[in-house]
Every structure is written in C-alpha cells, then in structure tokens.
ZAMI-550216 format. One record per residue (C-alpha): chain; x, y, z. Coordinates in steps of 0.001 Angstrom, whole numbers. Layout:
rec unit:A east:X north:Y up:Z
...
//
This chain:
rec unit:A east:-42157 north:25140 up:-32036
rec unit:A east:-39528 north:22417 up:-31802
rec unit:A east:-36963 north:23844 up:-34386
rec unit:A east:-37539 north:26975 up:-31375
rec unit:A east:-36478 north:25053 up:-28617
rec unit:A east:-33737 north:22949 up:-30220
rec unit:A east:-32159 north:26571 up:-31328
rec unit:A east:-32724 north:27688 up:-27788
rec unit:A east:-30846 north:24733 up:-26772
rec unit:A east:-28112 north:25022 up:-29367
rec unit:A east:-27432 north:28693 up:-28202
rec unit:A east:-27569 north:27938 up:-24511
rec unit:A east:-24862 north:25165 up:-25131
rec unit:A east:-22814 north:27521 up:-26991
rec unit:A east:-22713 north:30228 up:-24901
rec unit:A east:-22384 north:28033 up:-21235
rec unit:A east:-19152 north:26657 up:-22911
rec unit:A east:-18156 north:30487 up:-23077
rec unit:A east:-19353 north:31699 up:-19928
rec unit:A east:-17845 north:28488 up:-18389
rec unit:A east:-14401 north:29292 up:-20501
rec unit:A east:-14697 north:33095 up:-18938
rec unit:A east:-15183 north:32221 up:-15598
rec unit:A east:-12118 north:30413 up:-15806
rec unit:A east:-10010 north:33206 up:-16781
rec unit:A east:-11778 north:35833 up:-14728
rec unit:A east:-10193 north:33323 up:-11023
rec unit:A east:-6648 north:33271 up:-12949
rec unit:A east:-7198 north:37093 up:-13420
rec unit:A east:-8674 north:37898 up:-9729
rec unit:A east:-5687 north:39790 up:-8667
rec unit:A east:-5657 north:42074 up:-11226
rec unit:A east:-7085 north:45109 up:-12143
rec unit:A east:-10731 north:45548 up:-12126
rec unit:A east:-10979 north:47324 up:-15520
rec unit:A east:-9243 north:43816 up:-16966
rec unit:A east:-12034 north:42027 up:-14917
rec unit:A east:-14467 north:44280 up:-16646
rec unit:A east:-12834 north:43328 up:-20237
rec unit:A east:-13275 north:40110 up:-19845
rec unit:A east:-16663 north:39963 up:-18675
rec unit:A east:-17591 north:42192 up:-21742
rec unit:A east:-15913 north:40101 up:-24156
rec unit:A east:-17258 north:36434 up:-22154
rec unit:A east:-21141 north:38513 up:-23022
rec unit:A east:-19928 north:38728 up:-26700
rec unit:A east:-18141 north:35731 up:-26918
rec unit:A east:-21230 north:33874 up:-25744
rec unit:A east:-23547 north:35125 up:-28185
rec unit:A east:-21054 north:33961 up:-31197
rec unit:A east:-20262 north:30889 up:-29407
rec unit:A east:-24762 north:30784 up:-29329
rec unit:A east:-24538 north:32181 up:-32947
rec unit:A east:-22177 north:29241 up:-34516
rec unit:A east:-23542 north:26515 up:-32551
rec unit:A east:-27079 north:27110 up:-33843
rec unit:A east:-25326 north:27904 up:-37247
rec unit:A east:-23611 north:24878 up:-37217
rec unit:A east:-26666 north:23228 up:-36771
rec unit:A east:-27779 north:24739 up:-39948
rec unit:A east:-30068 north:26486 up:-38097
rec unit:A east:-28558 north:29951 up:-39754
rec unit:A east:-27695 north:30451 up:-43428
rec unit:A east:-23587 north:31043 up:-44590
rec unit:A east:-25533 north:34530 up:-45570
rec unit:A east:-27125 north:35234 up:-42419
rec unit:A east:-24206 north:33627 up:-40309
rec unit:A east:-21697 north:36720 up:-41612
rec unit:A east:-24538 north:39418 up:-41059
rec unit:A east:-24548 north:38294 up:-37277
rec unit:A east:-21054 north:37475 up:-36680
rec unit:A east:-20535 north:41182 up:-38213
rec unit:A east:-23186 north:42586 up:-36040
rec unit:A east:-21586 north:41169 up:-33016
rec unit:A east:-17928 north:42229 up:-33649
rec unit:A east:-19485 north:45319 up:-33685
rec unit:A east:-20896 north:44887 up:-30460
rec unit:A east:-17908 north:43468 up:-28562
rec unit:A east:-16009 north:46745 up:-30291
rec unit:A east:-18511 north:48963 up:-28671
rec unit:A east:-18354 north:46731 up:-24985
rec unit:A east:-15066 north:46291 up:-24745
rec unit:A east:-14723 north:50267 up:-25173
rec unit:A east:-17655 north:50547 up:-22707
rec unit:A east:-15789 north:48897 up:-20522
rec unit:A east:-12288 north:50183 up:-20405
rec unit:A east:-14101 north:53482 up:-19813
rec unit:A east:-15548 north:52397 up:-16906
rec unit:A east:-13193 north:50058 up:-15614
rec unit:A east:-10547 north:53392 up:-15680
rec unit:A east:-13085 north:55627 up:-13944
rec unit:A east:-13572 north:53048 up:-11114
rec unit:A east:-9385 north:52611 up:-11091
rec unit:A east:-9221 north:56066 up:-10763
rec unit:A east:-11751 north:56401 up:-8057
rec unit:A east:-9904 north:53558 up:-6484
rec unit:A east:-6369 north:55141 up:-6726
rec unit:A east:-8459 north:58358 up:-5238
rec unit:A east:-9885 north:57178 up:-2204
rec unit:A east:-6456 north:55024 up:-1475
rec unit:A east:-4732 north:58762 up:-1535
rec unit:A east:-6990 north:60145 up:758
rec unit:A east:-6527 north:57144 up:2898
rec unit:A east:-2593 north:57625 up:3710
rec unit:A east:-3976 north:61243 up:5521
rec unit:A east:-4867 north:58886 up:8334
rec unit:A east:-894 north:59076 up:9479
rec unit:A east:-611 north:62840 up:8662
rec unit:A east:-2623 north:63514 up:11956
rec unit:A east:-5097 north:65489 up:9897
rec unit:A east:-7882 north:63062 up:9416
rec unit:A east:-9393 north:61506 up:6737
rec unit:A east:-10380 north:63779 up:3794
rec unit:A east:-12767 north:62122 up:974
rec unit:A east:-11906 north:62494 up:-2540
rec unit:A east:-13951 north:65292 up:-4077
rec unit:A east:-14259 north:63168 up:-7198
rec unit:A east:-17667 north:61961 up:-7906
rec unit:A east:-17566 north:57615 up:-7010
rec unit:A east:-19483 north:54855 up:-6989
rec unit:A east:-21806 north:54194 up:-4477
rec unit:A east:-19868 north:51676 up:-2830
rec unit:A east:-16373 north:53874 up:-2660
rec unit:A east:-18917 north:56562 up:-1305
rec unit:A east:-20419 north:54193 up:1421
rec unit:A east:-16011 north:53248 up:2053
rec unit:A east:-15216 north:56886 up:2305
rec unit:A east:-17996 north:57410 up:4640
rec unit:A east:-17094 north:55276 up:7083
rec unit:A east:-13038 north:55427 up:6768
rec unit:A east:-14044 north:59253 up:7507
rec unit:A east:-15836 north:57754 up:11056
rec unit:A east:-13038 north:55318 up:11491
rec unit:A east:-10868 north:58719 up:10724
rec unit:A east:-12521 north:60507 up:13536
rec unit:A east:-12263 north:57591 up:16053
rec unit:A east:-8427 north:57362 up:15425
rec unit:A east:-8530 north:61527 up:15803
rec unit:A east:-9906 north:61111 up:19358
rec unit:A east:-7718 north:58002 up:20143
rec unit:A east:-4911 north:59902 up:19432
rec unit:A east:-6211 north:63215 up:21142
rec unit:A east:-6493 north:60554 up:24292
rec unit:A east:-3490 north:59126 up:23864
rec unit:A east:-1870 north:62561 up:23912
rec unit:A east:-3438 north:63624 up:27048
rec unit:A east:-2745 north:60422 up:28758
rec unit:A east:908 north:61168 up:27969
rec unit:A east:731 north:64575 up:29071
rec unit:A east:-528 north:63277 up:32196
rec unit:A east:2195 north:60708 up:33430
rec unit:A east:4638 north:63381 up:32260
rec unit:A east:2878 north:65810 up:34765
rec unit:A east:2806 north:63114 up:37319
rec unit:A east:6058 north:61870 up:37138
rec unit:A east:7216 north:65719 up:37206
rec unit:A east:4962 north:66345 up:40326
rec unit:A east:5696 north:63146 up:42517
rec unit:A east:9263 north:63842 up:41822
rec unit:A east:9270 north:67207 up:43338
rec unit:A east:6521 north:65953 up:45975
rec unit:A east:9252 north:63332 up:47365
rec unit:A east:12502 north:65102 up:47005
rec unit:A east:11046 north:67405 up:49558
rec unit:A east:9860 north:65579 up:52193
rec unit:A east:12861 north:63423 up:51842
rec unit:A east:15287 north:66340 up:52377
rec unit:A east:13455 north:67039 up:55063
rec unit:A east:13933 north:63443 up:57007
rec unit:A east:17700 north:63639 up:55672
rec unit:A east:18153 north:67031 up:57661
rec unit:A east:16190 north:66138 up:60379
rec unit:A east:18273 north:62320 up:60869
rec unit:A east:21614 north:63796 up:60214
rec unit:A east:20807 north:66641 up:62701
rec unit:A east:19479 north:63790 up:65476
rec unit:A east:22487 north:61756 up:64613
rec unit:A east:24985 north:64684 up:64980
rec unit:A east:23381 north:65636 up:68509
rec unit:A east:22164 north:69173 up:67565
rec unit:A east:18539 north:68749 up:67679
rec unit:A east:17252 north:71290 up:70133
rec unit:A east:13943 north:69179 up:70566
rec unit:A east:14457 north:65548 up:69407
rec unit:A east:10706 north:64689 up:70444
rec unit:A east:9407 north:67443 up:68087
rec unit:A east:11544 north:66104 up:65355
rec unit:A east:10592 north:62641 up:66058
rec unit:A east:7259 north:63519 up:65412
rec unit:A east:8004 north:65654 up:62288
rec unit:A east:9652 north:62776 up:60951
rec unit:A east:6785 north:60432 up:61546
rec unit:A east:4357 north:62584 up:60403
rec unit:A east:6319 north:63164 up:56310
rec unit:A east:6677 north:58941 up:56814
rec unit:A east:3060 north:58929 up:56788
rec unit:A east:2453 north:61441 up:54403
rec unit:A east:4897 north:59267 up:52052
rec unit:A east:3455 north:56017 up:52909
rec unit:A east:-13 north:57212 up:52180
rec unit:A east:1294 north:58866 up:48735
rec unit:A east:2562 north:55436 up:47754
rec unit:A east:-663 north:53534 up:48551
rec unit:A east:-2101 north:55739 up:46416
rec unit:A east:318 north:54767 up:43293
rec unit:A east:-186 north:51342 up:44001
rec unit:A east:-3895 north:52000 up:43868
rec unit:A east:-3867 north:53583 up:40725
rec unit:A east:-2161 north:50969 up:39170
rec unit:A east:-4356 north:48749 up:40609
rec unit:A east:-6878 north:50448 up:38962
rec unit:A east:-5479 north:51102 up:35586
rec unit:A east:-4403 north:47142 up:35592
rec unit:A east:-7875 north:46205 up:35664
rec unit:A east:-7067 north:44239 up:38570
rec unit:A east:-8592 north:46311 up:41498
rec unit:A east:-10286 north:43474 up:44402
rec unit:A east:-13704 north:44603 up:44766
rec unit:A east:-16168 north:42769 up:47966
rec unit:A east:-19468 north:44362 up:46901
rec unit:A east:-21939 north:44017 up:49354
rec unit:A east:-25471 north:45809 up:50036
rec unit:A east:-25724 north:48640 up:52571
rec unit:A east:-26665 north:51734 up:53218
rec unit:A east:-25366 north:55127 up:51189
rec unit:A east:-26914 north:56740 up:55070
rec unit:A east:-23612 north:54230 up:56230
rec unit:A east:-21393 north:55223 up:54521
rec unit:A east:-22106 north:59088 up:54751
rec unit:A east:-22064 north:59181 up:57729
rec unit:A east:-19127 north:57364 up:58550
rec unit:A east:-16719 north:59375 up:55977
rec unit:A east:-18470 north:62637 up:57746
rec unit:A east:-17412 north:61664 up:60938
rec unit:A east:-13702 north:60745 up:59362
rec unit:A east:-13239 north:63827 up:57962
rec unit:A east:-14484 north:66385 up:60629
rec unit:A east:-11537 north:66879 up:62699
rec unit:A east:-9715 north:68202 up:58897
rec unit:A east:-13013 north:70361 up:58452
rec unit:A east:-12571 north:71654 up:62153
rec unit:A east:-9086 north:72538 up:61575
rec unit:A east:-9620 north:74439 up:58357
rec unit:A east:-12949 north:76058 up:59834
rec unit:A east:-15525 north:74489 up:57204
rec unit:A east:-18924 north:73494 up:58160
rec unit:A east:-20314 north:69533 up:56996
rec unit:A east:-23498 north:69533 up:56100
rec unit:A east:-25108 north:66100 up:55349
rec unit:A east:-28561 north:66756 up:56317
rec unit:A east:-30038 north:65863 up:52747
rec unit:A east:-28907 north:61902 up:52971
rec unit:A east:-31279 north:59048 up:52142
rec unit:A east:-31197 north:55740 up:52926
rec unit:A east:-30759 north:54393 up:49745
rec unit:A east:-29589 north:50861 up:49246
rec unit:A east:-26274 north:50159 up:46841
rec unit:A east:-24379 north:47387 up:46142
rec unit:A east:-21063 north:48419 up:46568
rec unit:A east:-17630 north:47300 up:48076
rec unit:A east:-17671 north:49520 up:51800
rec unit:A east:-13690 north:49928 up:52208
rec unit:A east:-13539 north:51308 up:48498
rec unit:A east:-16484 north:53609 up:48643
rec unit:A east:-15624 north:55218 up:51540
rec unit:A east:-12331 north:56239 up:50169
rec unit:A east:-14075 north:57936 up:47544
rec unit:A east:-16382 north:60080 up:49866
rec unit:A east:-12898 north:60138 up:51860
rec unit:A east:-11162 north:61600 up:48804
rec unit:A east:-14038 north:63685 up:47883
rec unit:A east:-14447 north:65638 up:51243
rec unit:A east:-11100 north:66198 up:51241
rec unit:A east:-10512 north:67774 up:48271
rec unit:A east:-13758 north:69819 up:49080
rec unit:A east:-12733 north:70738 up:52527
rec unit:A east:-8880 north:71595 up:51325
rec unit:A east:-10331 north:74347 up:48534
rec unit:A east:-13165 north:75752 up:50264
rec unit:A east:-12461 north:79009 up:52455
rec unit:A east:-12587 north:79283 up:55982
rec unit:A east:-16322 north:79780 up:57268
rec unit:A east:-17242 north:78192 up:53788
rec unit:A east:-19706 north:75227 up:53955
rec unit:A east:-19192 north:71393 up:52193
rec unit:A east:-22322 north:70193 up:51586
rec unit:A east:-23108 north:66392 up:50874
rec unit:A east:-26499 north:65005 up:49237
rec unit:A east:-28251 north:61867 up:47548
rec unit:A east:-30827 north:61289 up:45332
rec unit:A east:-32323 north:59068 up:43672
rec unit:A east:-32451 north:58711 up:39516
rec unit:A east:-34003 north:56188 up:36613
rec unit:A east:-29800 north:55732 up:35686
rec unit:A east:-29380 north:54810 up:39638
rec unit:A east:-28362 north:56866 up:42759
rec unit:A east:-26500 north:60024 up:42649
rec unit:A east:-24036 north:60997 up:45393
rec unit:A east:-22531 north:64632 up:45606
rec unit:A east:-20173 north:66574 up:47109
rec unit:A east:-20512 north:70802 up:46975
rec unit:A east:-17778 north:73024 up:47625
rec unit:A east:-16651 north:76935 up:48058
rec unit:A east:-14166 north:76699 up:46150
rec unit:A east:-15291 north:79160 up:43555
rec unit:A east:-15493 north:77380 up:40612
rec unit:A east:-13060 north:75490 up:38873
rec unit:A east:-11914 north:77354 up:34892
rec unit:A east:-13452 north:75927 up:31937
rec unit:A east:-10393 north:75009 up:30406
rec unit:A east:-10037 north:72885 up:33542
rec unit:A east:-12731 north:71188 up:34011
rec unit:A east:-12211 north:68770 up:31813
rec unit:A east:-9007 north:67433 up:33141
rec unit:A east:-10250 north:67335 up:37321
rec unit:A east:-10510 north:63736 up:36676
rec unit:A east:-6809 north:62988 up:34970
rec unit:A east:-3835 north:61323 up:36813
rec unit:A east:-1373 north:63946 up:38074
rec unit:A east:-3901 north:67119 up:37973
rec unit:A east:-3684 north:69243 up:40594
rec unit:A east:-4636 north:72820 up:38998
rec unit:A east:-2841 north:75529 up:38665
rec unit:A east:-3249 north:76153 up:42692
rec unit:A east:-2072 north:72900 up:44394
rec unit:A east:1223 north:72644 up:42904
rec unit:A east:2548 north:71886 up:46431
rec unit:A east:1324 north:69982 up:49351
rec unit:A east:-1577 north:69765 up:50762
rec unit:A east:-2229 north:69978 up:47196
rec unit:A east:-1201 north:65880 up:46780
rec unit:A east:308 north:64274 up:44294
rec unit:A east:-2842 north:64585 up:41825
rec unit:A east:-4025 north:61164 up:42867
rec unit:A east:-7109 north:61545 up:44592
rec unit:A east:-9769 north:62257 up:42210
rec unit:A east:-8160 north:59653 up:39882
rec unit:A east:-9269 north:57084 up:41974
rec unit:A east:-12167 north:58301 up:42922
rec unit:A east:-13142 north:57768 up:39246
rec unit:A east:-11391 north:54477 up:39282
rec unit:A east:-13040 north:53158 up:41392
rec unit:A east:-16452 north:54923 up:40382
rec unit:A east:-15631 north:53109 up:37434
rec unit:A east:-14712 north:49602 up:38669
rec unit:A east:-18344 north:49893 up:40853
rec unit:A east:-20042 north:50183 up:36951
rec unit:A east:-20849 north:53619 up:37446
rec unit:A east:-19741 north:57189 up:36845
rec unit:A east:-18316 north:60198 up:38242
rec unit:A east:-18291 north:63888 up:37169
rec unit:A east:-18399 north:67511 up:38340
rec unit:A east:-19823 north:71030 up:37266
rec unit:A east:-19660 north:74478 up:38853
rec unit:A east:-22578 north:76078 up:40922
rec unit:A east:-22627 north:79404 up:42282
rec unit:A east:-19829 north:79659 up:44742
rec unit:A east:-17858 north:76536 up:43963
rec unit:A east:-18320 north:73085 up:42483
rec unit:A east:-20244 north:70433 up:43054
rec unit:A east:-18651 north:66486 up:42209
rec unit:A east:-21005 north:64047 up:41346
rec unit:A east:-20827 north:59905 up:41530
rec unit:A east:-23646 north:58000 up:39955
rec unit:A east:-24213 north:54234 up:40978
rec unit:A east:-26526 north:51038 up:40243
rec unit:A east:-29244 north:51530 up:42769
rec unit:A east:-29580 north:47895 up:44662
rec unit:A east:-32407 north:45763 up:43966
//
C-alpha cells in the first residue's frame, strides 16, 4: 500500500511539472490558432504521463525493461493525439473561417446566411443568434430607409406647400403697393389668412422636432377624457358645418387620464380634422371611448372610404399625405405625426384600421388611478 501511494505521488509530481510547463505555453500561444491550442494540450496529456512515467521510473519504481515498453507505448499515443488533434483543430478552423464568411453578408444588405457546413454546437448557438442580430439590422435598415424616404417626401412637399402661398402674398403686396388692387380689404384678408396658414404650418415643424428631439414639455394632469371631447367637438364644429359632416360624440365616458390637456387636445384637434377633411358631405365623424385591461381607448371614425393597404402602414409617417392630399387642405403631412408623437410622449399608442365606409384611428392611454 505505501510503495502505491508514493508512485501515485511520484507520477502526480511528474506530470504537474508538465501540465504546469503547458499551461505556460498555451498563454504565450493564446492568440493563435485554436488547432495549435489543441496540439499542445494533446501533447501537455502525453507529456504528463512520461513526465509521471520517468519520475516513478526514476524512483526505481519501473524496470530499464519496463521503462522502454511504456515510453514506447506512449510515443505511440502522443502520435495518435497529436493526429487526433490536428484533425479536429482544422475542422473547427474551418468552421470558424465558415461562419466568419457568412458573417461579411451582414453589409451585402442580404442578411445573414449560416454556413451549411455541419459545426459545433457553440458556432451553431453563434450562427443562431448573428442570424437574429441579422434580422434586427434587416429591419433597422428597412426603418432607416423609410425614415429617409420620408424627410425626402417632406422636404419635397413643404417646399411646394410654401412656394405657393408665398407667391401668392408676393402678388398680392406688389399689387397693393402698385395701387391696382380692386379691393384692398379683400386682399388684406387673403393675405392674413395664407400668414396664418404659414404660421400654423411652422408650429407644426417646430413641434415635430420637438417631438423627435425627445424634448417635448409635457404638464400631465388628471381630468376628464368627457373634457376634453367635448371641448375639441365644440372646436372643430364650425369646420364640420362648413364641409356638411355630422359629430357624433354620444358614446363618451367619463373616464379619468392622466394626461397633459393643451397636448391632448391637439391630438383630438388633429384627429377630427383629418376625419372631417376626408369624409363626404352628409357623411358622419363619429367619436367613442372605452375602457380596456392595456388602459383607455379613444377613437375617431370616418367616411372616408377606407384608406389602401399598401397605405396603411405609412398614415402615421412624417410627410404622408396619400396619394389624394397632395395640395392644401391636404397639409404638409404633419398632423398625424404628432398625433403619434405625442401619443407616444403620453406612454401610450396610436393606430388605425378600416371599417365599412371609412377608417377608424385609434389612441390608447394609461387609464388614471
């Protein structure tokens, strides 16, 4: 039993000197290739059984005899694991070199296609989620695209949406300046009227960018969504009037919200506008609450016959107007914008889908305590 433990010892003495020896050379090799990390740690395995070998032999554990038949035995071992593992160290390499190919698709704009190589599980569980991190970029850059689109559109739009107007007042103050204005009142209040159609389609950049800085002022305060119905109602029915559309709020609960009163209302402002604007003469713009677990919904029907799939998507975008408001009253495309802007700002959501007839807008907020 002792002469078993003190060759127990002997080996474990021999081969901690090698595995200490190998983990030195495997932190001067760390930057290179894995299959030379994989040689040495097969040769530190066979090193540290000869190292085990010797010592014990040394200790004359081992006969000269039987010290050749193991030291021959274990060159024949480290042949075999050194082979071993160059074979796998290249397959691993070449999984490696794989994968990083598949990886430089991410600028190609086609996403990121996996190797169809067989891998080991951990370059599977990497390939799985650079192909999610693939998608994600995909989408960014779908976004990013659209968003781009969009100030093009909007720059296009407001340019054309000012240059009129402002030939307009030109004409009009040369022609008052010159003394050949048949009706100076009447142009007076022409010319008022495009200031304040300007000044309103400035407030509404500065708004947006308000809202896209983050840095929009919000006073929330609790009231009543009854409030605030009924005061944007009573705003907007002198437009509905004129236009010959019917307001129908009848389905309005008192619910309580937290909100910021001067901001909501321009929503419902915005949103009865745009309603009243597409929906036909004799048509009806119908408004309605109720009340959900995910917090109060607020919406707005129209007439306005539904808006195209291909559209729908894009009511919400700086600079849309649709395909039938390229001119004013159609706006600048600014209106439902901040509607969702400030939707957003309030921590809730806005959306729309079609109904029979028309289109119904929807804005979802935290019900108040």
């Amino acid at each position: 039993m002792r002469d078993t433990l003190l060759i127990a010892l002997y080996a474990l003495m021999g081969a901690a000197g090698a595995g200490l020896l190998g983990a030195c050379v495997l932190r001067l090799l760390r930057r290179r290739s894995l299959v030379t990390s994989l040689a040495v740690v097969s040769g530190v395995s066979v090193v540290a059984m000869l190292a085990g070998t010797l010592t014990v032999a040394w200790a004359m554990f081992l006969s000269p005899h039987d010290l050749s038949v193991v030291t021959t035995v274990v060159a024949m071992a480290a042949v075999v694991s050194l082979a071993t593992a160059l074979l796998l160290g290249r397959w691993v390499v070449a999984g490696s070199h794989a994968l990083a190919r598949a990886t430089r698709s991410f600028g190609d704009g086609d996403g990121f296609r996996a190797p169809d190589a067989p891998a080991t599980a951990e370059l599977e569980a990497l390939s799985r989620e650079l192909a999610v991190t693939g998608e994600k970029l995909a989408a960014s850059a779908a976004r990013e695209r659209g968003l781009e689109a969009s100030r093009r559109e909007l720059v296009a739009w407001i340019s054309h949406d000012l240059r009129t107007p402002l030939a307009g007042l030109r004409a009009m103050a040369e022609a008052l300046e010159d003394g050949v204005a048949t009706d100076p009142a009447r142009y007076l209040t022409r010319i008022r009227t495009e200031v304040e159609r300007l000044d309103g389609m400035v407030g509404d950049l500065f708004e947006l960018s308000r809202i896209h800085a983050g840095s929009l002022p919000l006073h929330p305060a609790r009231m009543s969504l009854y409030d605030l119905v009924g005061d944007a109602l009573a705003g907007v029915d002198p437009l509905a009037r004129e236009h010959g559309v019917r307001l129908v709020g009848e389905g309005v609960e008192a619910v309580p919200v937290v909100v910021d009163g001067k901001e909501m209302s321009r929503v419902l402002a915005n949103l009865l506008v745009n309603a009243i604007r597409r929906t036909p003469p004799d048509g009806t713009v119908a408004v309605a609450t109720a009340r959900h677990e995910d917090g109060v919904v607020l919406s707005v029907s129209d007439g306005c016959g539904g808006i195209p799939a291909q559209d729908i998507g894009r009511v919400f975008d700086t600079g849309w107007r649709g395909e039938h408001a390229r001119t004013p009253p159609g706006g600048a495309g600014l209106g439902l914008a901040i509607v969702r802007g400030i939707v957003e700002a309030h921590q809730g959501r806005a959306s729309v889908r079609n109904i029979p007839g028309g289109c119904r807008f929807e804005v979802t907020l935290p019900q108040a305590p």
